[in-house]
C-alpha positions in Angstrom: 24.4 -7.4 -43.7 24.1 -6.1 -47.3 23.5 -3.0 -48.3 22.1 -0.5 -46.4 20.8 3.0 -47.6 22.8 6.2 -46.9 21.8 8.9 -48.7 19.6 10.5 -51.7 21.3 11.0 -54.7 19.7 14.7 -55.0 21.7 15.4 -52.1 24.4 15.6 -54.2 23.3 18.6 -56.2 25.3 21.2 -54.5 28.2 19.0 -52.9 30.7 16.1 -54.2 31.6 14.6 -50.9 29.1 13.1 -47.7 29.8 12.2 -44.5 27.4 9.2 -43.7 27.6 6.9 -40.9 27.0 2.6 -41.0 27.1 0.6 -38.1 29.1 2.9 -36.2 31.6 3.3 -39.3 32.3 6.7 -40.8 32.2 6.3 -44.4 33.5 9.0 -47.3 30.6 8.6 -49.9 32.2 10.9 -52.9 30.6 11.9 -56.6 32.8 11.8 -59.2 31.5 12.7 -62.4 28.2 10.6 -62.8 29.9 7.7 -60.2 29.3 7.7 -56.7 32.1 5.9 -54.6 32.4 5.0 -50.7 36.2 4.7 -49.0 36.7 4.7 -44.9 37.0 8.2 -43.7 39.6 7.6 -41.5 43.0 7.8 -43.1 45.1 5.0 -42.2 47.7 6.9 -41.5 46.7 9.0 -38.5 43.0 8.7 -38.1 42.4 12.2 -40.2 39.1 12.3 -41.1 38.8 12.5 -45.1 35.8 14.8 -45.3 37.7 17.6 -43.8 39.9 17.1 -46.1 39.4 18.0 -50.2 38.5 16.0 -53.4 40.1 17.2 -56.8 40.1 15.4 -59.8 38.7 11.8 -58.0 41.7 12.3 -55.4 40.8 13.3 -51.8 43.3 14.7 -49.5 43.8 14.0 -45.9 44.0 17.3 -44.0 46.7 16.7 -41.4 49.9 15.5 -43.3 48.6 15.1 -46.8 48.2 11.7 -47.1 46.0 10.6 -51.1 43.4 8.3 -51.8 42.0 7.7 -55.2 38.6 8.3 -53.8 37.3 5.4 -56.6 39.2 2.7 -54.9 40.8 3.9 -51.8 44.2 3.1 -53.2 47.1 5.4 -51.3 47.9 7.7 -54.6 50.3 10.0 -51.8 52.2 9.3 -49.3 52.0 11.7 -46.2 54.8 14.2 -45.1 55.5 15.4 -41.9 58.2 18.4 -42.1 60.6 17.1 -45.1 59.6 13.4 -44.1 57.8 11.1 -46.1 55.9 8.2 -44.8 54.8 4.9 -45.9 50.9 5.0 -45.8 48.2 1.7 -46.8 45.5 2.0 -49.0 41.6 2.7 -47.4 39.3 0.6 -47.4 36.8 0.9 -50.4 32.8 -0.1 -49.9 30.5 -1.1 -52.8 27.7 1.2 -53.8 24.9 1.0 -55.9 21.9 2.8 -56.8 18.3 2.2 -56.4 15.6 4.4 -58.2 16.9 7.9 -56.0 19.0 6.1 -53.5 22.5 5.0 -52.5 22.8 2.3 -50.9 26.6 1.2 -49.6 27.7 -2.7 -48.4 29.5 -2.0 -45.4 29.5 -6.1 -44.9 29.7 -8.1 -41.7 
């Protein structure tokens, strides 16, 4: 498929995190100091949806047990907790961006 437009990059003058759909996928498109980075929104742990959830310091935070994501890479950083229990939680998937003149444009593949 390639890589397919998502967004504008002045839409990220007031706002360090988009929710942007591809092909029926939910994708977390993030900037992060002058990057801009794409991971699933949906945690793999429950199905939380990222975007609810907050972005500090390149790390975003799932908003129903606390599950992290390096929001770079989509590599699990925290592991959730439910009550005192921790749980074992896999990475996110991460897409490749790039930009084009005023554009982002994300590979979401095949």
């Amino acid at each position: 498929m390639g890589y397919k437009k998502v967004a504008e990059i002045q839409e990220f003058d007031k706002t360090d995190k988009k929710l942007v759909v591809v092909n029926e996928q939910e994708i977390l498109l993030t900037k992060i100091e002058n990057g801009f980075y794409a991971i699933s929104n949906k945690c793999p742990h429950m199905g939380g949806s990222l975007f609810k959830g907050t972005l500090e310091a390149g790390v975003v935070t799932c908003p129903r047990h606390g599950s992290k994501f390096d929001a770079k890479t989509g590599k699990a950083v925290g592991k959730p907790k439910i009550l005192f229990l921790k749980f074992d939680v896999d990475d996110d998937r991460s897409y490749s961006v790039k930009l084009e003149d005023k554009d982002i444009l994300i590979d979401v593949g095949e």
